[in-house]
N, C-alpha and C positions, 0 to 999 in steps of 0.2 A: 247541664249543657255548657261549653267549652268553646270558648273561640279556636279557629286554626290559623290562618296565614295573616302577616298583617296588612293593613289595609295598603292599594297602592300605593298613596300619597304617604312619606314620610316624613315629616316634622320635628326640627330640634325644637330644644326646652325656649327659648325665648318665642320662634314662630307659636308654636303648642300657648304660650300667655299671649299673645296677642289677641288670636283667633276667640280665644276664652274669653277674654277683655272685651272683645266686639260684641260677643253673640248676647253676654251677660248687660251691658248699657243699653243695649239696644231694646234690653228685654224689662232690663229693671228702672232706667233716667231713657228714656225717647226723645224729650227734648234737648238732650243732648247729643243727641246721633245725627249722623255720623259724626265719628269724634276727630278734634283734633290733635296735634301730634303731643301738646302739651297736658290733655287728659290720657290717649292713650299712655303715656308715661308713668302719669300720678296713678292710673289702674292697674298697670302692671308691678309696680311697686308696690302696693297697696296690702295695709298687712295685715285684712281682715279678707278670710275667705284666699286664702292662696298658699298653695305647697310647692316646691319651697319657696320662703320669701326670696325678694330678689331686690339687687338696686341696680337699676338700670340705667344706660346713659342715654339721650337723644340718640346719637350714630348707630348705637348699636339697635335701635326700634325702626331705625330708617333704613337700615342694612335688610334687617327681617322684612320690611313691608316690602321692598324692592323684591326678593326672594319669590314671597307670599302671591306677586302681580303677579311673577309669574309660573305662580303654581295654578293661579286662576281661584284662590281661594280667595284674595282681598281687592277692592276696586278704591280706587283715587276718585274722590267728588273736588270736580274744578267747580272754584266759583264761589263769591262771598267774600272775605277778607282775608283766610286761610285756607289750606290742603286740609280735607277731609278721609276719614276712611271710613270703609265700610268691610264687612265680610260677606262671603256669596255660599257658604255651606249650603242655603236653601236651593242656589239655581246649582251648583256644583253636584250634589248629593240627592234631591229630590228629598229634602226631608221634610217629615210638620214639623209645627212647635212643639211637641213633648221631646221628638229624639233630636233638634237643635241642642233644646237644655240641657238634654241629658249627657251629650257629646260634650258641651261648652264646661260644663260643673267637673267633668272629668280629664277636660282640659287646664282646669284652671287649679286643680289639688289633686290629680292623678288616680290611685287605685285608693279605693274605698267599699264601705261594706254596702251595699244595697239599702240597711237605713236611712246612714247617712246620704247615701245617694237621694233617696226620695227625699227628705226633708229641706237640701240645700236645693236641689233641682228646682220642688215646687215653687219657690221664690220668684224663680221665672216664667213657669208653666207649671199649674197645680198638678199631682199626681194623685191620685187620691188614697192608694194604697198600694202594697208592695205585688200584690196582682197585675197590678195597672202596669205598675214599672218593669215588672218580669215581660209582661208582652211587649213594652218597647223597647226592652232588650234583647230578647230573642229575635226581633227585625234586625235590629242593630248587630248580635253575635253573627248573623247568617251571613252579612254584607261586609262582613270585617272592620265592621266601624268599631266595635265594642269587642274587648275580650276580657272572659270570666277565668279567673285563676281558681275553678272546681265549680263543681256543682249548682247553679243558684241557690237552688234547696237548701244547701249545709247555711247551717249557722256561722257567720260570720265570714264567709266565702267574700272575697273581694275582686270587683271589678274593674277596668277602668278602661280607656279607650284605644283605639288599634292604629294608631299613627307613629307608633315610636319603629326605630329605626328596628329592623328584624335581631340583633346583638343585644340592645339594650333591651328589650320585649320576651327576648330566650333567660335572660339576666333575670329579670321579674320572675319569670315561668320556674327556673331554678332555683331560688328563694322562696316563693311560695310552696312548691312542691317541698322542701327541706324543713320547714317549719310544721309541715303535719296538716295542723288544725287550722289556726289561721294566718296567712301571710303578714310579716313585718316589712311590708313594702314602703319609699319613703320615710315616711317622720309620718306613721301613723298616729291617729292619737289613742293614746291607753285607755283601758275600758274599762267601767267599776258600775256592771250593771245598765239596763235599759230608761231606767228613768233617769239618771244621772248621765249617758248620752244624749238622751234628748233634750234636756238643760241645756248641756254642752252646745250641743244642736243650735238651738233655739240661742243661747245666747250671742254667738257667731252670726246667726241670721239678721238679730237686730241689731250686731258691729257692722255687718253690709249694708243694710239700712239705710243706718247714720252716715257711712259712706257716701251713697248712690243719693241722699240729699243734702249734704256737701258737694258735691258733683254738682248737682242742680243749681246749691244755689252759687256757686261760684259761676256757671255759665250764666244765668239772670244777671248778676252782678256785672259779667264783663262784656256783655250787651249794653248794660244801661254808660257801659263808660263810654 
C-alpha cells in the first residue's frame, strides 16, 4: 500500500522539527510542556534522535512558530513568567496517541523503515509489533498523513510522513523508485543485519533518554531559581 497525494498542510524542514519537538516533550518530559522558546531550541537542535542535524537560531524558531499559528497547527500559552507553545495535531487532525507518535518520529528523522519506525515511536506510545504499526499506517496512508515509498510488506520498504511540499515528496518518490530495493533517502542509517539495528535502535533510544531528563532536570532547576 502506497500513499498518493500529499497531505494539504505543507511544511518546510524547520516548521516539520518544531512540530516533532512538540509532540515528542510533550510525550516523553510533561513537566516540561508546553515548552518554552529556550527549550524548543535546545530540542531542535538536539543531536540525539534527529535527521538532519540542525543549528538553529532563536529568529528563525520564532519566524516558524509565527507561520505554524497560523496554520493552526501550533497555539501560544500566555501566562507565567514566559511564552509557551504547544502543538494541536490532535484538535487539528483528530488523531490518538499511537498515529501523534508515529507522525511526530517521522517528523523529526524523516523516511525510515517500519522497524525503526516502531521502536523510536514506542518511546512515546508503545506499539507492540509491526502489525500494530501497519494498521496505524494504513489510517494514516488513506488521509495523506503518511506516505509509503512501496509496499509495507517488502523488506525494508520506507516510510515517512505527507507534509513535504509536493516537489520535494516527487524527489523522494524518484529516489526510492531508482534505488530498486531499498530507498537511500536522507542520511539513512546503514544496515548490517537485524540484531545489530536493533542495538543501533536501542542505543539512540536511551541517547533520547538522557536527553528528555536533562530537559527535565534543567526546567526543576530553573524553577527552583
Amino acid at each position: 500500500m502506497e500513499g498518493g497525494a500529499p497531505a494539504a498542510i505543507t511544511l518546510g524542514l524547520v516548521e516539520r522539527r518544531i512540530l516533532g519537538v512538540l509532540v515528542e516533550k510533550a510525550r516523553t518530559v510533561p513537566d516540561t510542556y508546553p515548552l518554552s522558546l529556550n527549550a524548543l531550541v535546545a530540542g531542535c537542535n538536539q543531536k540525539s534522535n534527529r535527521d538532519p542535524l540542525l543549528d538553529l537560531q532563536e529568529i528563525e524558531i520564532q519566524d516558524c512558530l509565527e507561520v505554524l499559528i497560523k496554520k493552526k497547527l501550533v497555539s501560544r500559552v500566555v501566562g507565567g513568567r514566559v511564552e509557551r507553545w504547544r502543538h494541536q495535531l490532535y484538535e487539528v487532525f483528530t488523531l490518538d496517541k499511537k498515529e501523534v507518535a508515529v507522525i511526530a518520529e517521522l517528523l523529526l528523522r524523516g523516511p525510515q523503515t517500519e522497524g525503526e519506525l516502531r521502536l523510536r515511536a514506542s518511546r512515546m506510545e508503545p506499539i507492540d509489533d509491526l502489525d500494530s504499526l501497519r494498521q496505524v499506517l494504513r489510517v494514516l496512508i488513506e488521509r495523506n498523513l503518511v506516505v509509503a515509498f512501496g509496499p509495507l510488506e517488502r523488506r525494508g520498504a520506507q516510510v515517512s510522513h505527507g507534509f513535504y511540499p509536493a516537489d520535494e515528496l516527487e524527489s523522494l518518490r524518484a529516489r526510492a523508485g531508482a534505488s530498486g530495493a531499498e530507498p537511500e533517502l536522507g542520511r539513512a542509517e546503514p544496515r548490517s543485519g537485524g540484531a545489530m539495528d536493533e542495538l543501533r535502535l536501542r542505543l539512540s533510544n536511551l541517547e533520547q533518554q538522557v536527553a528528555d531528563l536533562t530537559g527535565r532536570l534543567d526546567a526543576i532547576t530553573h524553577r527552583a531559581v
